[in-house]
C-alpha positions as CSV (number, residue, x, y, z in Angstrom):
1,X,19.0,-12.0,25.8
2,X,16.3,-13.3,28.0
3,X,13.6,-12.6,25.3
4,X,15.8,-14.8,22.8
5,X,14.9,-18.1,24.5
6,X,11.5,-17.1,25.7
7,X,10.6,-16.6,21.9
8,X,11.7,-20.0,21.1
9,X,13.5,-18.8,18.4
10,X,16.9,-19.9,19.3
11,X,18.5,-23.3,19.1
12,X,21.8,-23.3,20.1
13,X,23.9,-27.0,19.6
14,X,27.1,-26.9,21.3
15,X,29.6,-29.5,20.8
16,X,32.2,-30.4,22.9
17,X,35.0,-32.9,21.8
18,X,34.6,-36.3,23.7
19,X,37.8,-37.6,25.1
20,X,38.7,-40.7,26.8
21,X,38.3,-40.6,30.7
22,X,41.3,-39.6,31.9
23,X,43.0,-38.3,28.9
24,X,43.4,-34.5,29.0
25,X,43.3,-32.6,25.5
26,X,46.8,-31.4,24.2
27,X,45.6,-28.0,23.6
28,X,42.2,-26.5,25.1
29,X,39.7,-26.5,22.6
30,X,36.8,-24.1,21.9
31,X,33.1,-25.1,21.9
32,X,31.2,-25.0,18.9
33,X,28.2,-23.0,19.0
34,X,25.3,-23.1,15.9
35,X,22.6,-20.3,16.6
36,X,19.5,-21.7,14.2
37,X,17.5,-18.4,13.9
38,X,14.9,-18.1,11.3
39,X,13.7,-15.2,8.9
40,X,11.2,-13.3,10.0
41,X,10.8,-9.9,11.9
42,X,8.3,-10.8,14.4
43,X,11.1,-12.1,16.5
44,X,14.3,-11.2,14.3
45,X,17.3,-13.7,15.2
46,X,19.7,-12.1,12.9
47,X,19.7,-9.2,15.2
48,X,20.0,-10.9,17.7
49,X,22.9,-13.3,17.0
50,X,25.5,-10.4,17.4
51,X,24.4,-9.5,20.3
52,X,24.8,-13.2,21.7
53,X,27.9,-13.3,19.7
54,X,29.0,-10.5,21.6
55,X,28.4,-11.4,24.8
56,X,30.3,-14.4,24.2
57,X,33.2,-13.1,22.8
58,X,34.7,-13.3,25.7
59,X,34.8,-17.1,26.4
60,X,36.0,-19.9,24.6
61,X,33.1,-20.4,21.7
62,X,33.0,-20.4,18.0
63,X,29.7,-18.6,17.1
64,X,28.1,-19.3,13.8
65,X,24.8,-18.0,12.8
66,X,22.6,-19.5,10.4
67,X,18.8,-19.4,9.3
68,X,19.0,-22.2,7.3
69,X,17.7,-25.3,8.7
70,X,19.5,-27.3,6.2
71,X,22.6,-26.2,8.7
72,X,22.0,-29.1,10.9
73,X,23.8,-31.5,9.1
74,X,26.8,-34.0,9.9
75,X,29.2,-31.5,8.7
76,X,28.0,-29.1,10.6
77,X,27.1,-30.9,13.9
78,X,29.8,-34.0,13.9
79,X,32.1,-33.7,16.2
80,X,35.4,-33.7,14.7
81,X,37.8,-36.8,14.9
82,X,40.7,-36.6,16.8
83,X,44.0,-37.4,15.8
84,X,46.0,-40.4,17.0
């Protein structure tokens, strides 16, 4: 995983749902994780996103891969609005 980030092919955006201070969440929540890879075999994200997906299977993420830098959009990367 180590050669991941030294590549500099990985940009991971995790977003974690603002509350007020002092107001605790209902439920937990997840984090949001968007692993921006790219296509090419010199240093070949896609195999390594289920291998990070894995390792965080674990833990409380959502893991989405894309190579598509048209990904990083407000749909993709807005935190969602909370109910009142």
């Amino acid at each position: 995983m180590k050669y991941i980030m030294a590549a500099g092919t990985l940009l991971v955006v995790a977003l974690c749902p603002a509350t007020a201070r002092g107001q605790i969440p209902a439920t937990p929540r997840k984090i949001e994780i968007l692993f921006l890879g790219h296509n090419s075999p010199h240093h070949n994200s896609a195999k390594f996103a289920p291998m990070l997906k894995d390792a965080l299977a674990s833990e409380p993420f959502n893991f989405t891969y894309t190579a598509d830098p048209k990904d990083l959009n407000d749909a993709n990367l807005a935190p969602p609005i909370p109910k009142t």
